[in-house]
N, C-alpha and C positions, 0 to 999 in steps of 0.2 A: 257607027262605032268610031270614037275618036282615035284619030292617026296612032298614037301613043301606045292607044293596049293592041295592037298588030304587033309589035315587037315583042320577041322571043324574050326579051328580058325588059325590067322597066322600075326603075327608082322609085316611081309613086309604087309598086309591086312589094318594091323590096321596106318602104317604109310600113305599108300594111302587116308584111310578115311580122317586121319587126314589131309594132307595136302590140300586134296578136302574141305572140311569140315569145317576149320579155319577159312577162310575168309567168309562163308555161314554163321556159325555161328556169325561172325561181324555184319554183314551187317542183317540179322534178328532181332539182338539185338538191331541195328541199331535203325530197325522200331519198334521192340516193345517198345524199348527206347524213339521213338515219343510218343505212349502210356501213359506208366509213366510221361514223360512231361507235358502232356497234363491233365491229373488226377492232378500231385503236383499245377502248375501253376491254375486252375480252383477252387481245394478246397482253396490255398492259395486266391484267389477272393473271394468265398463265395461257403459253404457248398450247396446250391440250384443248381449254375452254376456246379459244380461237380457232383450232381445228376441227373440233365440234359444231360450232358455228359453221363455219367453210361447209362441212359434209352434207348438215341437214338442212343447211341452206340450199345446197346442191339438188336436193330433193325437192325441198316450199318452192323454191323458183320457179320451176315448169309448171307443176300441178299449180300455185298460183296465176300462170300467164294462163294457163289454158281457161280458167273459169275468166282471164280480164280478156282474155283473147275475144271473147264472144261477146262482151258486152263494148268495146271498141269498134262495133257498130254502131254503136248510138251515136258519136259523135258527128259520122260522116252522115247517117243516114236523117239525123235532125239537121244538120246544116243545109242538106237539100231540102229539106221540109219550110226550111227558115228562108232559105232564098226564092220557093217558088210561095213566100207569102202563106205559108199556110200552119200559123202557129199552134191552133189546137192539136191540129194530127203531129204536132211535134211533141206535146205534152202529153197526148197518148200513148205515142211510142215510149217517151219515158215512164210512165207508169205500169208498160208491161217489159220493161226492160229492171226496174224492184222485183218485179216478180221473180225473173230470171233467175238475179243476181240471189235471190234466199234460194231460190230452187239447186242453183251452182255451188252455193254456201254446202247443202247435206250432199251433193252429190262427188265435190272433192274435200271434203274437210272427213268422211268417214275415212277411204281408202288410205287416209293419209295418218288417220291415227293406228288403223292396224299396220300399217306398216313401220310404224314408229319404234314399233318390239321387235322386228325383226331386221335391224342393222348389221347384225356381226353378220349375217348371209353376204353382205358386201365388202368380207375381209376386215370388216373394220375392229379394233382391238376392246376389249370386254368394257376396260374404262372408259375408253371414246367412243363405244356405241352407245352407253346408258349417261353421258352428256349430251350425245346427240340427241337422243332420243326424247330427253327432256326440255330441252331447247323445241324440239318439232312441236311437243304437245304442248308446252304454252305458249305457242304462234296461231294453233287452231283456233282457239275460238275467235281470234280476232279479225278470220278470214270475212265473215259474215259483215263484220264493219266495215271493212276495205272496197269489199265490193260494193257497198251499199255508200258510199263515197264515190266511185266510179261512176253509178250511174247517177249521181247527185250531180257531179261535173260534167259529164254528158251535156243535161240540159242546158246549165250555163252557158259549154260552150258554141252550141248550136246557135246561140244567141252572142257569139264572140265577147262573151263575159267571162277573160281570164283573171282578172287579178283576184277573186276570189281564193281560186286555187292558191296562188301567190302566197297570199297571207297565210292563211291556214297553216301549210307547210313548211311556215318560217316556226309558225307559234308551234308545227309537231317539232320541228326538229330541237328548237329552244325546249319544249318538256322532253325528251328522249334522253337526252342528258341526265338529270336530275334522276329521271327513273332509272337509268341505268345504271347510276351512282348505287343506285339505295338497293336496287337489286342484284346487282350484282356482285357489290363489296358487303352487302350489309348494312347498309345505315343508314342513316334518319328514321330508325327503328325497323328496320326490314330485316328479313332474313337474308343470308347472305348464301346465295342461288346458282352463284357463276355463271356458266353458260345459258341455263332456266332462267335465270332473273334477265336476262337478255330479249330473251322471248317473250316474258310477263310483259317488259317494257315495250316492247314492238308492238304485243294484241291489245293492249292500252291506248298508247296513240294509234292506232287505226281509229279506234272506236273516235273517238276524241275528233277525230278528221270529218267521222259521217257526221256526227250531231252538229259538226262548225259550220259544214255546208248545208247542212237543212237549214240550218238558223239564216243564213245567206240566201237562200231562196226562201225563205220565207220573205224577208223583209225589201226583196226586190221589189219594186215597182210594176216594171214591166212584166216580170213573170207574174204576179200576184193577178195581172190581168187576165188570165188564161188559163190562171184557177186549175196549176199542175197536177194537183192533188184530189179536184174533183173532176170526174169524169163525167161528160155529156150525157145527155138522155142517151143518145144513140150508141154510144161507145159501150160496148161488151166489159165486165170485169176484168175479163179473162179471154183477149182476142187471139186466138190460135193461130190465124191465118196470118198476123202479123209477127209474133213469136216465130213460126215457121221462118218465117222472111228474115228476121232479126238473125238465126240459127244460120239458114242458107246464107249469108255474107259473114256472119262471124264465126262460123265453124271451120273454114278455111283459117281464117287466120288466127283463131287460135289452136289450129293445130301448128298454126306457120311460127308464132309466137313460143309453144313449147320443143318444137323440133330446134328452132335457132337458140334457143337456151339450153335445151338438154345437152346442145354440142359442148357447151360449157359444164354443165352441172356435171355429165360424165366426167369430165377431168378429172376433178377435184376424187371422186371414188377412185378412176382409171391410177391413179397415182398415188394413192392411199398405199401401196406395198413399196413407195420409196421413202416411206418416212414423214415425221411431222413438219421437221424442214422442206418439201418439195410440195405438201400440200398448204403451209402457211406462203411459202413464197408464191407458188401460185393464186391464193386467195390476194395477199398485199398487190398482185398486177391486176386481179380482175375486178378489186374493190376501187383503185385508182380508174381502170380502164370505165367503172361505170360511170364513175362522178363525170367524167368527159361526155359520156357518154349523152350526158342531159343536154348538151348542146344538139347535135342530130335531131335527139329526141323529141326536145320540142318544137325545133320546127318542120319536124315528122307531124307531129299532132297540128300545126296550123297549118300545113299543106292540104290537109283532109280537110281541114272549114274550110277554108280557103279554094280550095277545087271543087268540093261540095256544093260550096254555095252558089257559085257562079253556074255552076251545071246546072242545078236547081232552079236558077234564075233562064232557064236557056242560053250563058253565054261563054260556048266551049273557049273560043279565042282566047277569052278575058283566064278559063281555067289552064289555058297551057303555059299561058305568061306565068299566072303563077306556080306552076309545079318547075317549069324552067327557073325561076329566081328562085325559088327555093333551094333547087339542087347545090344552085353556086355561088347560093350563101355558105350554105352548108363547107361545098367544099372548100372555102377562103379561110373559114374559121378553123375547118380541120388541117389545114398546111399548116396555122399556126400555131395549132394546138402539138403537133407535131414535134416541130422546133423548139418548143418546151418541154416538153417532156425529154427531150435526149441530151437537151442541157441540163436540167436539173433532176434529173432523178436519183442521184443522190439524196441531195435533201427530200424530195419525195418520201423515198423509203424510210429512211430517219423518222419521220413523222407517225410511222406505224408499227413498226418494232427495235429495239435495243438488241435484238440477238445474231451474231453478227454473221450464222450460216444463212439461217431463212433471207436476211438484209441483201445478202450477198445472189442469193436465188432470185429473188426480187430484182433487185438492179437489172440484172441479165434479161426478164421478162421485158421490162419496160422497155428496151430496144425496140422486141416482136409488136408489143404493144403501141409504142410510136409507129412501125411499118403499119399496122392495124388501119391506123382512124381516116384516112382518106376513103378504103372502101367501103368501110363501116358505117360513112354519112352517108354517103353516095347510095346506100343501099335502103339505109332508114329511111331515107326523106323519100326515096321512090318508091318505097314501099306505103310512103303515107301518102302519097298522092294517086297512087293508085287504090289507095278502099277510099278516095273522095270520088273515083268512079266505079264504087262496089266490087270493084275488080280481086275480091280474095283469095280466087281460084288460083292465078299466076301467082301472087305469093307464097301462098301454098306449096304449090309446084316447084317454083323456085327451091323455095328454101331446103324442100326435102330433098330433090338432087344435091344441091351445095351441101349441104350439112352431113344429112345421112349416105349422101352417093359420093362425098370428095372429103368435106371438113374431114369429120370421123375418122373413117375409115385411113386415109391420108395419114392424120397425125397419131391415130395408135400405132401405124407402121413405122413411123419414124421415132417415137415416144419410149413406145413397148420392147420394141422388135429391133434385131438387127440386122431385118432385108433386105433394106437397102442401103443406110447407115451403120455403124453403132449406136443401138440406144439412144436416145438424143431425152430422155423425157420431160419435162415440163416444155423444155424450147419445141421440141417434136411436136407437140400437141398444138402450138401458137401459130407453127407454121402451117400447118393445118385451118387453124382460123382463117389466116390470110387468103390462103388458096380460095374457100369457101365463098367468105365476101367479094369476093372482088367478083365473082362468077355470079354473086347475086346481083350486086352493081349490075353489070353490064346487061342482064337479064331483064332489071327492070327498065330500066332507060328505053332500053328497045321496046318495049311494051307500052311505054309509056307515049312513042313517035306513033307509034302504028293506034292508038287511040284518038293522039293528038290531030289526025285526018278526020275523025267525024266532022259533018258540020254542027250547028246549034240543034237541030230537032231530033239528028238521030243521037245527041250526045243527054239531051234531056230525055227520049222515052227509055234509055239505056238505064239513067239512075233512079226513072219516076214512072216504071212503065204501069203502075197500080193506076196512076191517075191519071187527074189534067195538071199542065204545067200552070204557070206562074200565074195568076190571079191579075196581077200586075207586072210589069218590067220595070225597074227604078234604072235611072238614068247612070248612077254612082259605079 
């Protein structure tokens, strides 16, 4: 092993990240940037159709993480596949990871439309449930696309083919626009839908995303050689044993996925009885808070190749250098990100509504929100290098003490209540965030040291205990 990858951190590391990385980071931004669209265009409508949005988004969020929760295996679990040389059994795994994803499609897209009629059970007022409500049901059918995109990207990225993504989610976010124009205001002959034509717009472009990435894989090269789509003599239609396996690493974290959002999505209901001001300003911090959030996030997603791969290859060392330069990429960029947001949040909020309580509730968020983002990476990116060692379970874990044992709990006391404070609420509830993360931080890190002692063999029968390891060892 060359001198170089012994070091806990390591510039050729941190160039990989980046390059892996760049484009992940685009194409997230991408989608969160539908997000923020869909927020500005809604309140520019009216302050109601915005809150609408906020609620039943509060709702799609979890039930949608929980069906990607499971299928965010595929990337770490093909990247070990791709490192220990063994490309067909990675294009297997993708093929019963489609499966999945339709199977995940009926299995949250029903409970989600019965529940779409019964909104006002959550305090919400007659008008703002039956926009909620319409908003939710044309987001469903687009769920089946979404995921079926996920695991399009999957494959790719097992094969550190990001810019794919990249593209695609400039071209969704350039049509979301457009659609959201015509449905939501009415025009260029549409009905005029409000907070529904928001929705129509969003299960649109999903759709839009899967058939851009099929076309992408189709006309790869290298995957074209592996014949993703046709399965081996030997390969099952329908492998159980592997599904099982795919479930046991991804059912952890997407339970881990829905518990650390629902800490959010409860807000937005939690605070439905202070008004449309308290839920719009909290929606205008947490739609700012995600856009940032695509930095972490993506190189959360290339920490998983990235440690995957190398594991996969048998070379733990090489995977601790990279989860170490990830974490403190991560955090550089979030001190920066920091320091911006507490200078300008001002203009910030201006860019999202003209009304000048919700502006004013807003502003005040974005304080909590800048304290936010240092634990906030710290906690994504160790959370993504730990499923590149299948390690779901600790996230899991994690996250439900933080979230459900401190976030929560925490900030409806300060939020709701006056036990220990006075009422504090939307700030009540952020400082609750804070608490949460930072306890996740620290959580993973240390799981991540106490890993980082395997040596190469017990680090590879840990992610590849099905097989044999690497076919070959590449020098790189």
């Amino acid at each position: 092993m060359a001198a170089g990858t012994a070091s806990s951190l390591s510039l050729r590391e941190a160039r990989r990240i980046l390059g892996i990385g760049l484009p992940i980071f685009i194409a997230q931004l991408s989608q969160i940037g539908m997000n923020f669209v869909d927020t500005v265009m809604t309140g520019r409508y009216s302050a109601e159709a915005m809150a609408a949005v906020a609620v039943a988004g509060s709702i799609w969020a979890p039930a949608m993480l929980l069906a990607i929760g499971f299928l965010l295996a595929l990337p770490g679990m093909g990247a070990q596949l791709a490192g220990a040389r063994r490309p067909q059994d990675c294009a297997h795994l993708f093929r019963q990871g489609v499966l999945l994803a339709l199977a995940l499609s009926l299995a949250i897209g029903l409970p989600l439309w019965i529940l779409s009629s019964r909104l006002e059970a959550f305090g919400l007022k007659p008008g703002l449930a039956d926009q909620a409500c319409a908003y939710l049901r044309a987001l469903i059918p687009g769920l089946p696309g979404f995921l079926l995109f996920i695991c399009l990207r999957s494959l790719l990225e097992a094969f550190a083919r990001t810019r794919p993504a990249m593209v695609i989610g400039i071209a969704c976010l350039a049509l979301n626009v457009p659609l959201n124009y015509a449905f939501i205001y009415g025009r260029l002959g549409m009905p005029q839908l409000g907070a529904m034509g928001c929705g129509v717009a969003t299960a649109a472009c999903y759709w839009f995303m899967a058939l851009a990435m099929l076309g992408c894989i189709l006309f790869d090269r290298e995957l074209a050689a592996i014949r993703p789509f046709v399965p081996r003599r030997a390969d099952p239609a329908f492998d159980a044993a592997l599904v099982r396996r795919i479930l046991r690493i991804g059912g952890p974290n997407a339970l881990a996925l829905c518990v650390e959002c629902s800490l959010f999505a409860l807000t937005a209901i939690l605070l439905a009885p202070f008004g449309t001001t308290a839920v719009a300003g909290h929606q205008i911090a947490m739609s700012y808070g995600n856009l940032l959030f695509a930095v972490p996030l993506s190189i959360s997603f290339t920490a998983t190749i990235r440690v995957g791969r190398e594991l996969g290859a048998g070379r733990a060392q090489r995977a601790r250098t990279a989860s170490r330069t990830a974490l403190a990429l991560g955090l550089l960029l979030a001190l920066a990100a920091m320091a911006a947001t507490v200078a300008f949040r001002g203009e910030i909020v201006s860019a999202y509504t003209e009304d000048q309580a919700s502006a004013a509730m807003a502003s005040t968020l974005l304080l909590y929100c800048a304290a936010y983002l240092a634990g906030d990476s710290l906690q994504c990116i160790g959370a993504g290098a730990l499923r590149g060692w299948n390690d779901t379970r600790t996230v899991f874990l994690t996250s439900l003490a933080s979230c459900g044992g401190l976030g929560l709990p925490l900030g409806f006391v300060l939020g709701r209540t006056d036990i220990l404070v006075p009422a504090m609420g939307a700030p009540g509830f952020w400082t609750g965030y804070i608490a949460a993360i930072a306890f996740s931080a620290a959580c993973y890190i240390w799981r991540l040291r106490r890993l980082e002692r395997l040596g190469d063999s017990e680090a590879l029968a840990r992610v590849l205990p099905q097989g044999a390891g690497p076919a070959s060892r590449s020098r790189d």
